[in-house]
C-alpha positions, 0 to 999 in steps of 0.5 A: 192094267186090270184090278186082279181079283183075288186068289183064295188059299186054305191053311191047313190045322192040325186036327188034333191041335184044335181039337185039344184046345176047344176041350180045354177052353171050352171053345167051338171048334171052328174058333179053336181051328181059327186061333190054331192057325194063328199059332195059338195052340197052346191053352193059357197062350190063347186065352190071354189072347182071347181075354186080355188084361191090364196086367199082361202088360210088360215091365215098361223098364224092359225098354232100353232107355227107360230108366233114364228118360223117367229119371230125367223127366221127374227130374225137370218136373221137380226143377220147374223145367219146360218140357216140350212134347214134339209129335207127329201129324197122323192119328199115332202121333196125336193121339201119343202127345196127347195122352203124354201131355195129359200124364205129365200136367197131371205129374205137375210138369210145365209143359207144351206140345208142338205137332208139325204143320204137313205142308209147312214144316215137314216130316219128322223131328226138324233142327229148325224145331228144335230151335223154335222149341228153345226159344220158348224156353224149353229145357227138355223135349220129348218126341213121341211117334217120330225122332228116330232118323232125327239125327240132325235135330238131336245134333243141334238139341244137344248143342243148345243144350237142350236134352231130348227123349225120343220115342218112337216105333220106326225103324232106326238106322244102324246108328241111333241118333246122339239124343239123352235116351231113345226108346223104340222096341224096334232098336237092334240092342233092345230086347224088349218082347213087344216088337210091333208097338205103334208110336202111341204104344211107346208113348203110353209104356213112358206114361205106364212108367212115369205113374209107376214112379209116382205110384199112380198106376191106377192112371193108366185106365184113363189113358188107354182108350186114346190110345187105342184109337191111335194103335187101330188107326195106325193098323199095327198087328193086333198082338200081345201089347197092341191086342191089351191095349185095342181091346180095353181102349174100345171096352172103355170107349164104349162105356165111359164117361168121356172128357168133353173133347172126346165126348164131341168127337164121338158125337160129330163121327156119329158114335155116342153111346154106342158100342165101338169096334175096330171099324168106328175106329178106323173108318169114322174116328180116326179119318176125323183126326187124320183129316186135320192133319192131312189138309190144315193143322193137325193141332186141331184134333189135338186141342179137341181130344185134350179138352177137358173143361166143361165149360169149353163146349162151344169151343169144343163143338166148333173143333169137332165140326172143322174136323168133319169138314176137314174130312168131307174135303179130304174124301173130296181130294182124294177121290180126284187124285186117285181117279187120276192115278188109276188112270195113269196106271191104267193107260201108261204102260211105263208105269202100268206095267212093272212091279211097283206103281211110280205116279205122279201129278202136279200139285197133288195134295200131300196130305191124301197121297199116302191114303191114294197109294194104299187104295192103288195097293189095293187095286192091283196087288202092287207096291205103290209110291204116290208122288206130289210134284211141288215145283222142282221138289216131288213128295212121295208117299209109299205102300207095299204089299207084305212080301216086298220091303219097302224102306229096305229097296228105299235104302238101296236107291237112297241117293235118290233122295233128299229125305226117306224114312217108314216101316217096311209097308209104309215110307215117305220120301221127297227127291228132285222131280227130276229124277222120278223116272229115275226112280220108277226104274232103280225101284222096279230093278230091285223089285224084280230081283226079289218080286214073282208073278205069284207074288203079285197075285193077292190072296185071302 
């Protein structure tokens, strides 16, 4: 299989659209026609777009769950409860325990934080978690950018009675999972109007709702500009909440003052006192993070961006450095595989040839493949699963293109599987290495029913 190079298609604007907007805004005509073709039409609607504003924020209370989670929160603050924060390894969920973390020390609460190893303990909200957490004497956890197909670890908080909060933004199953609150835009009885948020984006309407309570909105600058790193990273559509959120957060990361540990992140990423756009974010900050998590703990890159104290430099100095070479290892890891993986593409037509792209390697590192199979979707305009074959145990990482529903063909083919879980673009998943080929065929049956040669042609 050849790369396909992509095809060109011109949307078509009303003229008289653009033209109304440009006089009304005072806009050039080519941005007028830009925002048009977008579905920004309207005056005030693509002026909030153009200039948005902590205020365009929505209610946090309109989330299902809220109110209970703030009441419960406060609640374990003025008892002198522990409270767990429990995250996830990539960039979203560091940068989500981290700026809740800091919102509930500064609230006075007792609290820890607990981000999984990749390699050790897997993905996701685990019972065994739960019970390392109530060992350390954790009454209340709350997840943030994971738990929403935890329904084994709520089962086993709930009977050692510890109450746990979920947030998260994945896409829940059609049964949420026994916790005390579980906030997610994406819950089928939730209308909350901001459907996309990333896993920090939910962490940070909990964090707008607890100042609230507190009467201490005037935090929640403070917090933005973490959490913009983890909204751009984790590629989420840049609109409405998300838009706020990126668009202040870089403002604020391009001005200062920093806290220490951000301070040295900026530094290592080559970035000090410079202007940050969205390409810093993504192709310099966050690999930084993302590579802690990727190849050793991502518990690094959550003591750096929580480090506050000047006095800390040195020690700050070295996290920022073990980060960067973290990254360095990553690219080099990275690069193998994916040579590998486009040889497989390339040269096996069992895989080469169908609609979704299967490959798999002995050994591959799990912390890279997610990032080879979106460089494979890339390539050759096909959706893609990356698989590390770890003895009889093969651990998958999965892409896809926009019109093919990845974690829905997952749910069809779900007795393949140990465990599955993602969004409609991105999932994870690990099955019996055995029954890969298994799973190259069941995957590709469901793509061709849905799957066209003009679907699998990219275009711009």
């Amino acid at each position: 299989m050849m790369t396909i190079a992509p095809r060109w298609d011109t949307l078509a604007c009303d003229p008289a659209a653009a033209d109304h907007l440009a006089s009304a805004l005072n806009l050039p005509p080519v941005v007028a026609r830009l925002l048009c073709l977008r579905g920004l039409d309207d005056p005030e609607t693509a002026l909030r777009f153009l200039n948005p504003v902590l205020d365009h924020l929505h209610d946090p209370l309109l989330l299902a769950d809220m109110r209970i989670a703030v009441d419960r929160i406060m609640a374990a603050i003025a008892a002198k409860e522990r409270i767990a924060i429990h995250g996830d390894y990539d960039v979203d969920g560091v940068t989500s325990t981290v700026i809740l973390r800091r919102a509930l020390e500064l609230l006075g609460a007792d609290v820890v934080h607990f981000i999984p190893e990749r390699l050790r303990d897997g993905y996701g909200l685990q019972p065994a978690a739960i019970d390392r957490l109530k060992d350390d004497g954790v009454h209340l956890i709350v997840s943030v950018d994971c738990g929403i197909r935890g329904a084994d670890a709520a089962r086993r908080a709930r009977d050692v009675g510890i109450d746990l909060i979920i947030t998260d933004h994945h896409e829940p199953d059609a049964v949420l999972p026994p916790a005390f609150a579980v906030i997610n835009p994406k819950r089928h009885d939730c209308a909350y109007p901001d459907k996309y948020l990333a896993g920090v984006g939910v962490a940070l309407k909990l964090v707008q709702a607890l100042c609230r309570r507190a009467g201490r909105e005037s935090w929640l600058p403070g917090f933005i500009k973490v959490a913009a790193i983890g909204t751009l990273a984790d590629v989420v559509p840049l609109v409405g909440e998300n838009r706020v959120i990126a668009k202040l957060g870089l403002d604020l990361l391009s001005r200062g003052p920093h806290k220490i540990g951000l301070r040295s992140l900026l530094d290592v990423s080559g970035l000090r006192g410079k202007i940050i756009d969205s390409y810093h974010i993504a192709f310099l900050l966050a690999p930084r993070v993302n590579a802690a998590g990727r190849m050793s703990s991502p518990d690094l890159a959550t003591r750096l961006l929580l480090a506050a104290d000047e006095g800390m430099a040195e020690e700050v100095r070295q996290l920022a450095m073990m980060l960067d070479s973290e990254n360095i290892r990553r690219q080099a890891e990275e690069a193998e595989i994916l040579a590998a993986a486009r040889k497989i593409v390339t040269t096996d037509p069992d895989v080469g040839a169908r609609s979704v792209l299967v490959v798999a390697g002995e050994g591959w590192h799990r912390g890279v493949i997610g990032i080879v199979a979106s460089k494979l979707v890339d390539a050759f305009h096909r959706p893609a699963i990356v698989l590390s074959i770890e003895g009889d145990i093969a651990h998958g990482s999965c892409r896809s293109i926009s019109c093919f529903d990845m974690l829905g063909a997952l749910e069809r083919c779900a007795s393949l599987f140990l465990r599955f879980g993602g969004h409609k673009q991105a999932a994870g998943l690990s099955l019996e290495a055995a029954r890969i080929r298994e799973l190259r065929l069941a995957i590709n049956v469901i793509a061709d029913e849905t799957l066209g040669p003009d679907d699998l042609m990219p275009r711009l």
